[in-house]
DRENFIZA-197694 format. One record per residue: residue in three letters; x, y, z of N, C-alpha, C in turn. Coordinates in steps of 0.2 Angstrom, whole numbers, padded with zeros to 4 digits. Layout:
BEGIN
{resn:ALA; n.xx:X; n.yy:Y; n.zz:Z; ca.xx:X; ca.yy:Y; ca.zz:Z; c.xx:X; c.yy:Y; c.zz:Z};
...
//
This chain:
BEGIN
{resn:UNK; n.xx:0023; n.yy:0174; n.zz:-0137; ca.xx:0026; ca.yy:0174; ca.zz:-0131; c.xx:0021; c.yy:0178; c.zz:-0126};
{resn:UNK; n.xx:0018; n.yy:0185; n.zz:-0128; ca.xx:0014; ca.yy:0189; ca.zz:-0124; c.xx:0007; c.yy:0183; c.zz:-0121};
{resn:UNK; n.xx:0005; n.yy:0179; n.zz:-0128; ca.xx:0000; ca.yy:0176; ca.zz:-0123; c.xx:0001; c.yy:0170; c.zz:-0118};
{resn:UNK; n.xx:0008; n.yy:0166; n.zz:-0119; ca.xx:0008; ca.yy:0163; ca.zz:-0113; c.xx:0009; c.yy:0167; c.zz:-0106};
{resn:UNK; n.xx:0013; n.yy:0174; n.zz:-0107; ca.xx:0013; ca.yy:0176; ca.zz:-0100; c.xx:0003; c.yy:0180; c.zz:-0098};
{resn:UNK; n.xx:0000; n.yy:0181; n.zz:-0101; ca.xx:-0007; ca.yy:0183; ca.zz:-0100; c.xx:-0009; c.yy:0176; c.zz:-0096};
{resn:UNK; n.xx:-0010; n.yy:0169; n.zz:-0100; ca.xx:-0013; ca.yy:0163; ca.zz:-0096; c.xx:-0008; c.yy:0165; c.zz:-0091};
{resn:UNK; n.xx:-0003; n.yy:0164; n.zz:-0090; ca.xx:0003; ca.yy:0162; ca.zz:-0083; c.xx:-0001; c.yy:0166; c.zz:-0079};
{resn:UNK; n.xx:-0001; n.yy:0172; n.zz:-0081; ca.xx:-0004; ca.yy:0178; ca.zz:-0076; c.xx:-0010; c.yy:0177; c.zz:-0072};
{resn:UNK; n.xx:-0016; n.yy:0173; n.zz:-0078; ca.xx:-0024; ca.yy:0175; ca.zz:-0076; c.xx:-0023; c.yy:0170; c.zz:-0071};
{resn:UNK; n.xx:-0018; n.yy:0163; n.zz:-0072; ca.xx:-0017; ca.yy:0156; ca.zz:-0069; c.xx:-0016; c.yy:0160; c.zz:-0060};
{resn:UNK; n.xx:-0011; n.yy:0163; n.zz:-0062; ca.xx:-0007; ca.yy:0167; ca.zz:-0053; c.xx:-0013; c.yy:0168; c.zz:-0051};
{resn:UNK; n.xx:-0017; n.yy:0175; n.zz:-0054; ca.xx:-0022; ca.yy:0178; ca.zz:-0052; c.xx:-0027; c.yy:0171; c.zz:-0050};
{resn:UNK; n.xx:-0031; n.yy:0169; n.zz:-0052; ca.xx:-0035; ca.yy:0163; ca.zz:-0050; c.xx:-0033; c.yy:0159; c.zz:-0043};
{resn:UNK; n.xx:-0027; n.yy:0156; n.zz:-0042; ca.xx:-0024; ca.yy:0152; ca.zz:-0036; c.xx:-0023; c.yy:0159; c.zz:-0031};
{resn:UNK; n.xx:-0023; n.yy:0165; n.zz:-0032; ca.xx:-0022; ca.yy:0169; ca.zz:-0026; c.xx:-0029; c.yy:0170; c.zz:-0023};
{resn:UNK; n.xx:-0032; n.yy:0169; n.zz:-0028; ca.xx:-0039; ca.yy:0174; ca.zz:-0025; c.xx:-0042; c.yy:0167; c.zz:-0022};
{resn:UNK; n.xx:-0043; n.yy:0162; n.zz:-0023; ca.xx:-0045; ca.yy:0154; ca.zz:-0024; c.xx:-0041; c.yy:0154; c.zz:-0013};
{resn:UNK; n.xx:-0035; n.yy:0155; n.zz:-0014; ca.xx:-0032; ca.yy:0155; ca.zz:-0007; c.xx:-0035; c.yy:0159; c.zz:-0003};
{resn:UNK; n.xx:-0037; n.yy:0166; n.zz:-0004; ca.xx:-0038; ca.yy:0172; ca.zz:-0001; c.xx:-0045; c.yy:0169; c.zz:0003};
{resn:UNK; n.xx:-0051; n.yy:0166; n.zz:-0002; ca.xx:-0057; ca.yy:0164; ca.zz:-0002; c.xx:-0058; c.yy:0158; c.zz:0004};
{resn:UNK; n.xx:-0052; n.yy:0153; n.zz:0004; ca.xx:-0052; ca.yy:0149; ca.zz:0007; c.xx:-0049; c.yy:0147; c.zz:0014};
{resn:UNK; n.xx:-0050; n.yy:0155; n.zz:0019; ca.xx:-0042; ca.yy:0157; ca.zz:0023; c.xx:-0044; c.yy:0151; c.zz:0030};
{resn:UNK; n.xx:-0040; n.yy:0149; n.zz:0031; ca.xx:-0038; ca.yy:0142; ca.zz:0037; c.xx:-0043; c.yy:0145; c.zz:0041};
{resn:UNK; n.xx:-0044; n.yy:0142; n.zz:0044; ca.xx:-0048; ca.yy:0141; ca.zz:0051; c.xx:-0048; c.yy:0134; c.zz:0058};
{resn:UNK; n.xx:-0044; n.yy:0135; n.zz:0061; ca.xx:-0045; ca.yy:0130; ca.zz:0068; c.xx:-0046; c.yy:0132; c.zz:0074};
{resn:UNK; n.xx:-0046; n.yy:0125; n.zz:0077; ca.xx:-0050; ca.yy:0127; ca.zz:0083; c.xx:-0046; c.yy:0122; c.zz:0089};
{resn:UNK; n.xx:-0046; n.yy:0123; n.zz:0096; ca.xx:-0042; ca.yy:0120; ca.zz:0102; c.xx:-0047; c.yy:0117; c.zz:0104};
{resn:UNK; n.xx:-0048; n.yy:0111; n.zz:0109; ca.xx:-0054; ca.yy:0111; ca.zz:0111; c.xx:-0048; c.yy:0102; c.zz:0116};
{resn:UNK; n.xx:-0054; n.yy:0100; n.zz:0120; ca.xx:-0051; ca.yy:0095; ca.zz:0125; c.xx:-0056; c.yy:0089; c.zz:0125};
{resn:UNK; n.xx:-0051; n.yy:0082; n.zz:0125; ca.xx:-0055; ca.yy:0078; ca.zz:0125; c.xx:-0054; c.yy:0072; c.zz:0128};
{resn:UNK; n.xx:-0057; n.yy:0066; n.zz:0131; ca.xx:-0055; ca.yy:0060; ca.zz:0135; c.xx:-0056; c.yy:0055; c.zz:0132};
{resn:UNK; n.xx:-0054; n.yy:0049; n.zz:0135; ca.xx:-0054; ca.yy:0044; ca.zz:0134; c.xx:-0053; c.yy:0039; c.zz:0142};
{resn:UNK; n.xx:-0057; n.yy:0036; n.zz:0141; ca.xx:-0058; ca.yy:0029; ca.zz:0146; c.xx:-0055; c.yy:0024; c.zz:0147};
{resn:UNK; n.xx:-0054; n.yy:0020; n.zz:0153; ca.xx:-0053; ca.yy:0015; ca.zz:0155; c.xx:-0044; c.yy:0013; c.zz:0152};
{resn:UNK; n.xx:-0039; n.yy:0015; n.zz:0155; ca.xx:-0037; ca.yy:0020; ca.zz:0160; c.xx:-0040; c.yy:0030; c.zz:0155};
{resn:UNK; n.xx:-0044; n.yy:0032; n.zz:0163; ca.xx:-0044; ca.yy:0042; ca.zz:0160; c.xx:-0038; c.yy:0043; c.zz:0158};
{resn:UNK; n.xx:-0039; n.yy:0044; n.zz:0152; ca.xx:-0033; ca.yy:0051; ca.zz:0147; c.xx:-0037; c.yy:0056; c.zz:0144};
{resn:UNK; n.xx:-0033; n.yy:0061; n.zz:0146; ca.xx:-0036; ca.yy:0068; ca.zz:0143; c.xx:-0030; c.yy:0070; c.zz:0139};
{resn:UNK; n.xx:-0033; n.yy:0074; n.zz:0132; ca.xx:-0029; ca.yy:0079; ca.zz:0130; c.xx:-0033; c.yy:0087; c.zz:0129};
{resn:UNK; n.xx:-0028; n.yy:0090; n.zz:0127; ca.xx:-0029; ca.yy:0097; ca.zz:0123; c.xx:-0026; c.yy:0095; c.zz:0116};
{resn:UNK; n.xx:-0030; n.yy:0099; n.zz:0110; ca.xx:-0026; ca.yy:0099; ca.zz:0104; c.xx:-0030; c.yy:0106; c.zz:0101};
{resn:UNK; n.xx:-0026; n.yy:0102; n.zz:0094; ca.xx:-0027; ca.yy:0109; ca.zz:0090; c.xx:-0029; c.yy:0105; c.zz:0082};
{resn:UNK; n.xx:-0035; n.yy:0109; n.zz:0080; ca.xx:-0035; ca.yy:0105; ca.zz:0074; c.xx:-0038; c.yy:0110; c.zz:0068};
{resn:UNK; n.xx:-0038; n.yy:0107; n.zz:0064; ca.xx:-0039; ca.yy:0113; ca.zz:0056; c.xx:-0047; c.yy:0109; c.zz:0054};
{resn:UNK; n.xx:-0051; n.yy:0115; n.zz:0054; ca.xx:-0056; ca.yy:0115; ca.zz:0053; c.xx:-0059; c.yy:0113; c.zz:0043};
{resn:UNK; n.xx:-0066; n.yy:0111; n.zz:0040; ca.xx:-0070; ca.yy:0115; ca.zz:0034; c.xx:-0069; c.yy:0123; c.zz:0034};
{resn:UNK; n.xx:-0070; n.yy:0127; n.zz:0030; ca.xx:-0075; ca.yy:0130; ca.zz:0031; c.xx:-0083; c.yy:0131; c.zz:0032};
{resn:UNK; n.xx:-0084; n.yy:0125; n.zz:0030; ca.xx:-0092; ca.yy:0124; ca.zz:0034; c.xx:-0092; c.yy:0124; c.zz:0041};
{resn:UNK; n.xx:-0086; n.yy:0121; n.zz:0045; ca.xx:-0088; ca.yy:0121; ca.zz:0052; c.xx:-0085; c.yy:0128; c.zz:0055};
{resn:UNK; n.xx:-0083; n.yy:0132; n.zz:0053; ca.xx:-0079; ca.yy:0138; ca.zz:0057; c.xx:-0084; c.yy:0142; c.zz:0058};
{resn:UNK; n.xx:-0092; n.yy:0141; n.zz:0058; ca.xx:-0095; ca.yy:0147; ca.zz:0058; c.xx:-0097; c.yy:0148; c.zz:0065};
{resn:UNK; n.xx:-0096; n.yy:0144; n.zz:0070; ca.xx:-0096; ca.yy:0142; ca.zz:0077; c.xx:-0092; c.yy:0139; c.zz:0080};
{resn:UNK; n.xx:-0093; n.yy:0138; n.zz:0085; ca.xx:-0091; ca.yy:0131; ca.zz:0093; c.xx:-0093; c.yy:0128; c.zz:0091};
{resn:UNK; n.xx:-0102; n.yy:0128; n.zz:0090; ca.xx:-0106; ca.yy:0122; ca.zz:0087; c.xx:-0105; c.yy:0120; c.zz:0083};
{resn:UNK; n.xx:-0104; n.yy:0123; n.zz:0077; ca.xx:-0105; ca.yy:0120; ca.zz:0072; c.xx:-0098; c.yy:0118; c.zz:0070};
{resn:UNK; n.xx:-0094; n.yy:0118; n.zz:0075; ca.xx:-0087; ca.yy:0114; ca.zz:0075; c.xx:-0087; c.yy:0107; c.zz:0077};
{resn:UNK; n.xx:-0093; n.yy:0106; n.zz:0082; ca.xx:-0091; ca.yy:0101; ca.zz:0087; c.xx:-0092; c.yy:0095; c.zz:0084};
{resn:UNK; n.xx:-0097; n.yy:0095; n.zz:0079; ca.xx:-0098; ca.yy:0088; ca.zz:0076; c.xx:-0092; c.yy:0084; c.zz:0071};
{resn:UNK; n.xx:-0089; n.yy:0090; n.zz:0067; ca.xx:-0083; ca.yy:0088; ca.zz:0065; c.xx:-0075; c.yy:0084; c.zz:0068};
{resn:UNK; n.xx:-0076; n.yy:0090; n.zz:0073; ca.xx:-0072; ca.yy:0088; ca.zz:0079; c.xx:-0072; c.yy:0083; c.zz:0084};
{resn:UNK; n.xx:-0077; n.yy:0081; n.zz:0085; ca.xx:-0080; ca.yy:0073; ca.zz:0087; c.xx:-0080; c.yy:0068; c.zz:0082};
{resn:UNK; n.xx:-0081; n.yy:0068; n.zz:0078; ca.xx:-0079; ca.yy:0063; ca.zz:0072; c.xx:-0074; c.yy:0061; c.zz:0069};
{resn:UNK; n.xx:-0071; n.yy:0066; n.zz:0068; ca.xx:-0063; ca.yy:0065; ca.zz:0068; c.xx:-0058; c.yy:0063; c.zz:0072};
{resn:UNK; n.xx:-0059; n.yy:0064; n.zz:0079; ca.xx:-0056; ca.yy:0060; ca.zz:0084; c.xx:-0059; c.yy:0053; c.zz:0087};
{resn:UNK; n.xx:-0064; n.yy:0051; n.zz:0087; ca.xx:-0067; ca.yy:0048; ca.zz:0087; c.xx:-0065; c.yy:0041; c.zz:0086};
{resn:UNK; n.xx:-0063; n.yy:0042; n.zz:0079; ca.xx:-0058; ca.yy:0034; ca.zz:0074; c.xx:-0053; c.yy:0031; c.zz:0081};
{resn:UNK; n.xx:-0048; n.yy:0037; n.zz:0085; ca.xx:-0046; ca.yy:0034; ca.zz:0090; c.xx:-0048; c.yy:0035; c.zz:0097};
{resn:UNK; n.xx:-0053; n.yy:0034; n.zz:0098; ca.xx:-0057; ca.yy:0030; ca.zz:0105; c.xx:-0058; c.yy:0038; c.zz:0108};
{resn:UNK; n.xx:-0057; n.yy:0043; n.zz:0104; ca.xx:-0056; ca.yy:0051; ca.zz:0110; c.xx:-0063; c.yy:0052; c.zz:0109};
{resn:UNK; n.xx:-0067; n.yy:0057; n.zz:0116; ca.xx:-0074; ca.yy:0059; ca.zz:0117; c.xx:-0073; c.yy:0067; c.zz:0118};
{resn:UNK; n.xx:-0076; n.yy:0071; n.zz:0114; ca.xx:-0074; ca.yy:0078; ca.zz:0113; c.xx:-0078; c.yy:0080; c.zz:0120};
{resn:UNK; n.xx:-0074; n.yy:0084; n.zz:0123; ca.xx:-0078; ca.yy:0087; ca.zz:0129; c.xx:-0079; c.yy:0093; c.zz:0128};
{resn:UNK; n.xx:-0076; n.yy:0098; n.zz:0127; ca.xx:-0078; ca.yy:0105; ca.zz:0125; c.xx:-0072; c.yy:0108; c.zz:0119};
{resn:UNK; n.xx:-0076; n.yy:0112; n.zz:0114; ca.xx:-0072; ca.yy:0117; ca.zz:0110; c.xx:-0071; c.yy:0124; c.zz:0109};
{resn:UNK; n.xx:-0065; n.yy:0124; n.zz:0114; ca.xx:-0065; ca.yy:0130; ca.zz:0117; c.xx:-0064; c.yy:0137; c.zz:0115};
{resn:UNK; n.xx:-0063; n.yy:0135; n.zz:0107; ca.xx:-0060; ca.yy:0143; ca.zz:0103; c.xx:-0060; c.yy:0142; c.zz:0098};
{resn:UNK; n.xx:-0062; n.yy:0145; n.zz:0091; ca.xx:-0061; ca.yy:0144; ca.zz:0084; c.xx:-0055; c.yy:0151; c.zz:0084};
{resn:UNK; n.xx:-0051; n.yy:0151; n.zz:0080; ca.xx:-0047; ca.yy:0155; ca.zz:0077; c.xx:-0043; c.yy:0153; c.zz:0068};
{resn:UNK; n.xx:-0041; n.yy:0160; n.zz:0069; ca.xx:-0036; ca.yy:0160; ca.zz:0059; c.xx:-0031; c.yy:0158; c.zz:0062};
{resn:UNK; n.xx:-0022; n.yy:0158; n.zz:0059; ca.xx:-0017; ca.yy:0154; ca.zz:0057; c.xx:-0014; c.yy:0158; c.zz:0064};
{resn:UNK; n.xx:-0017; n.yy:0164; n.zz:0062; ca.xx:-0011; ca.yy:0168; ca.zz:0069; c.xx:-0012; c.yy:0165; c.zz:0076};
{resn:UNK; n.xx:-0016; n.yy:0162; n.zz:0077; ca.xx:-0016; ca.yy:0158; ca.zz:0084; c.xx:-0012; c.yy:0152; c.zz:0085};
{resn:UNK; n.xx:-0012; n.yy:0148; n.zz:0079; ca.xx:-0008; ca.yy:0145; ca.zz:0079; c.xx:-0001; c.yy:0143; c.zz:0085};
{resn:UNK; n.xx:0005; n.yy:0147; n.zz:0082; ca.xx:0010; ca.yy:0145; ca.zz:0086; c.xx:0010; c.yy:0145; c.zz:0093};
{resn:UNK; n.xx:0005; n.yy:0150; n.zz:0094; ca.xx:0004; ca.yy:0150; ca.zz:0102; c.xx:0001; c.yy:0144; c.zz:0108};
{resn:UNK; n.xx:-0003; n.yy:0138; n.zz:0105; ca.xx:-0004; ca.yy:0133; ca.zz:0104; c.xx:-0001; c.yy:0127; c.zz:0106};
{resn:UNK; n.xx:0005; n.yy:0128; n.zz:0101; ca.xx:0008; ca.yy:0121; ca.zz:0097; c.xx:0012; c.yy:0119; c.zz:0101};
{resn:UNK; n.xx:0015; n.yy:0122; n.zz:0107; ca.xx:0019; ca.yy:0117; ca.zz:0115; c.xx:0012; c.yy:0115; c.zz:0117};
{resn:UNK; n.xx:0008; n.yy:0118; n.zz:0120; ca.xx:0003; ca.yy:0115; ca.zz:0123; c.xx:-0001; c.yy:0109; c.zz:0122};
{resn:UNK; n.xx:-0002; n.yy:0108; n.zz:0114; ca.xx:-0008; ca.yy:0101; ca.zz:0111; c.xx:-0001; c.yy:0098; c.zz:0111};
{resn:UNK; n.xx:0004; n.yy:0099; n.zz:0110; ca.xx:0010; ca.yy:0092; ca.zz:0110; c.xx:0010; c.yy:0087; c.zz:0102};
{resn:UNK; n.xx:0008; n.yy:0079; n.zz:0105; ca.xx:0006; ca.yy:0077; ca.zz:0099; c.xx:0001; c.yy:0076; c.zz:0095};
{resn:UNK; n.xx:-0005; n.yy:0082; n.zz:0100; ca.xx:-0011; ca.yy:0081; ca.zz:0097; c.xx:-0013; c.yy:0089; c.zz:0093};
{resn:UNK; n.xx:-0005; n.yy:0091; n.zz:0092; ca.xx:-0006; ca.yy:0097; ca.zz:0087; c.xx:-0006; c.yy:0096; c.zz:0081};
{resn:UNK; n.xx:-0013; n.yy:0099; n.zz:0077; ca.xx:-0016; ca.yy:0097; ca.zz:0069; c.xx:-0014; c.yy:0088; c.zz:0068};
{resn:UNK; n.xx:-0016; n.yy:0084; n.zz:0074; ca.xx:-0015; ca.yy:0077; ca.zz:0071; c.xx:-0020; c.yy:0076; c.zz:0069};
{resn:UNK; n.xx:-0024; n.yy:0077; n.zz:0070; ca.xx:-0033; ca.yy:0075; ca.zz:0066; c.xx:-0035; c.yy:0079; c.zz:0061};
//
């Protein structure tokens, strides 16, 4: 019995550290689309390959919108979770849709 609870434990320990490792990252940023002009704001959940910059966010976040007809015009903030709710009225339905 004592060694199932040491695996259960090393198992806990491993998915915490694993989560700790990999803490969210998103970004807000503003995009259009043509013919008729629509713009939005949104909010989207980043890699962490792209959270090391604006730039290095932008081509993710151009490609991922992209599938529905949107042109990324500028990405105006990377943040962690706590920025979140402050966000989530403002991107509407383009909060974490992509």
């Amino acid at each position: 019995m004592s060694i199932v609870r040491i695996i259960l434990a090393a198992s806990l320990v491993s998915v915490l550290a694993a989560s700790a490792a990999s803490a969210a990252c998103y970004a807000d940023y503003k995009a259009k689309r043509d013919n008729p002009l629509r713009l939005h704001y949104g909010v989207i959940e980043l890699p962490d390959a792209a959270c090391a910059s604006q730039k290095a966010a932008r081509p993710e976040i151009a490609r991922r919108i992209a599938g529905d007809g949107w042109k990324l015009l500028n990405v105006l903030s990377i943040f962690g979770p706590e920025g979140l709710e402050n966000r989530k009225e403002s991107a509407g339905e383009f909060f974490l849709r992509y």
